[in-house]
C-alpha positions as CSV (number, residue, x, y, z in Angstrom):
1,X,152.1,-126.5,-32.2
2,X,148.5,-125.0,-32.0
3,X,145.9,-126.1,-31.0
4,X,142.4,-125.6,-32.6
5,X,138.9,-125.5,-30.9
6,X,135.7,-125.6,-33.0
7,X,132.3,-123.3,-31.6
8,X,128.9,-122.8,-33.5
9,X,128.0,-126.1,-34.1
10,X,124.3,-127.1,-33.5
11,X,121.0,-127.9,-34.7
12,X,119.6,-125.7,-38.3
13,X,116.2,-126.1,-40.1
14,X,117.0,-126.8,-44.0
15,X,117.2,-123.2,-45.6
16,X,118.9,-122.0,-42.5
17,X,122.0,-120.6,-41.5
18,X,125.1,-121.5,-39.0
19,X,128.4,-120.0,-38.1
20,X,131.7,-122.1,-37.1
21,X,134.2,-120.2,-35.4
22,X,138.0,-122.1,-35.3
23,X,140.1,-120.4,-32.6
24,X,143.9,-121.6,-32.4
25,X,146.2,-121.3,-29.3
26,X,148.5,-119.6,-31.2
27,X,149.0,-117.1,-34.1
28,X,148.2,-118.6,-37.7
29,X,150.2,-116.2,-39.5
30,X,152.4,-119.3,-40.0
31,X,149.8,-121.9,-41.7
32,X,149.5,-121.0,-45.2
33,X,146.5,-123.3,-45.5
34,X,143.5,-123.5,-43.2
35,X,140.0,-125.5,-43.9
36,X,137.0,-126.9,-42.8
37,X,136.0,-130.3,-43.0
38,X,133.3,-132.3,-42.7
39,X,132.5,-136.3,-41.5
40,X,129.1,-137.9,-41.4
41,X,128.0,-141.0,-40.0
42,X,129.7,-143.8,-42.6
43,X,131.0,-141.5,-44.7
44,X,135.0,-140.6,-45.0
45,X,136.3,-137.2,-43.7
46,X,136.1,-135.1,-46.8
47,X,137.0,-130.9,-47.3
48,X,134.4,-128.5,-47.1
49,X,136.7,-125.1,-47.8
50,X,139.8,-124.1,-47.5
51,X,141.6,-121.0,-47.3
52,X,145.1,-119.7,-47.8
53,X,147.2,-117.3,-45.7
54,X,146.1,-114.6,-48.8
55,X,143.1,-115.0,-48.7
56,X,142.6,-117.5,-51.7
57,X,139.7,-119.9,-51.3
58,X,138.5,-123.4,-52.5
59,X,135.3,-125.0,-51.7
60,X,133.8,-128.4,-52.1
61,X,131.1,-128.5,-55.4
62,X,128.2,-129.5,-52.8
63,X,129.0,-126.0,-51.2
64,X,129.8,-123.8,-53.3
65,X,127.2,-120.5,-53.8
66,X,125.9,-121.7,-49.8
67,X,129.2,-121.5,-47.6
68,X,131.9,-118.9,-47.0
69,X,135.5,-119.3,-45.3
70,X,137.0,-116.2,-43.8
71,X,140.1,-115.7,-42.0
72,X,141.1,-113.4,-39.1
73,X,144.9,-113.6,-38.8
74,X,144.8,-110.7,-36.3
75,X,142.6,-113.0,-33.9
76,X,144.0,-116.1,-35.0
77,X,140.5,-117.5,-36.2
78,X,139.0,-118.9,-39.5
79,X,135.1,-118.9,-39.7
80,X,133.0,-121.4,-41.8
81,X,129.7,-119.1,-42.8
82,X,126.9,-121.9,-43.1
83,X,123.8,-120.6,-45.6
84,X,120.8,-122.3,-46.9
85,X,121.9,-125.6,-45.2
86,X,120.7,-128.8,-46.2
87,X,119.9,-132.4,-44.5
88,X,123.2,-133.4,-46.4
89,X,125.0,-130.7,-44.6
90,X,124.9,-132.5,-41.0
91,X,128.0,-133.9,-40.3
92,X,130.6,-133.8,-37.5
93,X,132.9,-130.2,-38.6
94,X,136.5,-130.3,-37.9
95,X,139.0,-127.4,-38.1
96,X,142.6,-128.2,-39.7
97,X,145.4,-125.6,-39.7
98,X,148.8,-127.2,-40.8
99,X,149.1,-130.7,-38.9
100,X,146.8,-130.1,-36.2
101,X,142.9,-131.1,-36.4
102,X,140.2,-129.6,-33.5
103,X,138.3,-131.8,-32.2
104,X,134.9,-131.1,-34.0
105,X,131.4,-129.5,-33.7
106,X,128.1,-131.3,-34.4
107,X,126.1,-129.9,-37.5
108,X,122.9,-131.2,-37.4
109,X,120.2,-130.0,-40.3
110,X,117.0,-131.0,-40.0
111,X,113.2,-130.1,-39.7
């Protein structure tokens, strides 16, 4: 089983931009589905994006037009491209790939 480990997390003005990086242990060739999701203080764990092993992508309605999932089988990554982000958008980020969850990275949006 993989292992998943979040990077890119940290602190955006509203309007600004953040990468998330997901790096697995092991290749990801295997996973179908990968995703990001997203948990703020109160609030339930809910999907930001996901995206297939072809390359087919769904993304959350609050998202949509702002944040891009890409995948990297070769380097056994998925990315979570963060634009115009919002005071909404901080949350705790967690990487899922099959069963396995990372452990999270801190999004915090403010002015």
């Amino acid at each position: 089983q993989v292992q998943l480990v979040e990077s890119g997390g940290g602190l955006a003005q509203p309007g600004g931009s953040l990468r998330l990086s997901c790096v697995a242990s092991g290749t990801i060739v295997g996973i179908n589905t990968m995703g990001w999701f997203r948990q703020a203080p109160g609030k339930v764990r809910g999907l930001v994006a996901s995206i297939t092993r072809g390359g087919t992508t769904n993304y959350a309605d609050a998202v949509k037009g702002r944040f891009t999932i890409s995948r990297d089988n070769a380097k056994n990554t998925i990315y979570l491209q963060m634009n115009s982000l919002k005071p909404e958008d901080t949350a705790v980020y967690y990487c899922w790939g099959g069963t396995t969850w990372g452990q999270g990275t801190q999004v915090t949006v403010s002015s």
